[in-house]
N, C-alpha and C positions, 0 to 999 in steps of 0.2 A: 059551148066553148068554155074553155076550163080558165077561171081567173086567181090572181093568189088570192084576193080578196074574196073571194065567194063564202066566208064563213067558218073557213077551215082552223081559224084562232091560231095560239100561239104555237101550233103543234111543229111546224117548221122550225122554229125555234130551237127543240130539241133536240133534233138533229143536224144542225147548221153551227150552232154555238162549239158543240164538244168536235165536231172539225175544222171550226177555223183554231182550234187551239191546239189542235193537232198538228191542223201545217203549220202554224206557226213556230211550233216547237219543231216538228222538224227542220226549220229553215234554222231556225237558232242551233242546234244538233250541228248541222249540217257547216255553219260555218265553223264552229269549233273545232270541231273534227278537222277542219281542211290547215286552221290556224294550227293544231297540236302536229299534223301530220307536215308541214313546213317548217315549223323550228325543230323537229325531232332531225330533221334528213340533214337540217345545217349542222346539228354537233357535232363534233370529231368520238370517236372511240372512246370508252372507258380509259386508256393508256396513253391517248394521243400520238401514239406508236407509230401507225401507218404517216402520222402527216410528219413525223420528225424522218423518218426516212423518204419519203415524198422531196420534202425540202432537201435534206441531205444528195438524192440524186440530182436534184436539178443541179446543184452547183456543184457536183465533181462535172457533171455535163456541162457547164459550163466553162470549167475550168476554173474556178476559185479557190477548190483544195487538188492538192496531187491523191495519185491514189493511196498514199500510206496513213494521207490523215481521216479521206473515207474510211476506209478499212476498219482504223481504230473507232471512227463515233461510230462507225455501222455496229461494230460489236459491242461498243457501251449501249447503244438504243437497245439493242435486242438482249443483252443482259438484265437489262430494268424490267421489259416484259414477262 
């Protein structure tokens, strides 16, 4: 019957150490990654473009400007880009 004790010394060691340092890094890897790839998805555009006209259709859809004041910020937004 096969025992880890039966004399086999430190040899497990050698390869048991440089993998738990392995997973362990990948677990560290792994959450980073997920932390990088979360705040990347939340920032707006290099121009911020898309969310000023985002915001600008919602409230001609709502009715807060008539259409002549859209009109005008729609083609100041898209002039700046």
């Amino acid at each position: 019957m096969m025992n880890w004790n039966d004399g086999g010394g430190a040899g497990g060691w050698l390869i048991l150490f440089p993998m738990m340092i392995i997973f362990w890094g990948a677990v560290v890897w792994a959450i980073i990654a997920a932390v990088r790839h979360n705040s990347a998805s939340n920032k707006p555009d290099s121009h911020g473009q898309s969310g000023a006209l985002q915001i600008l259709d919602d409230r001609f859809a709502r009715g807060e400007i008539d259409e002549q004041e859209y009109r005008s910020r729609r083609d100041a937004i898209q002039a700046r880009g």
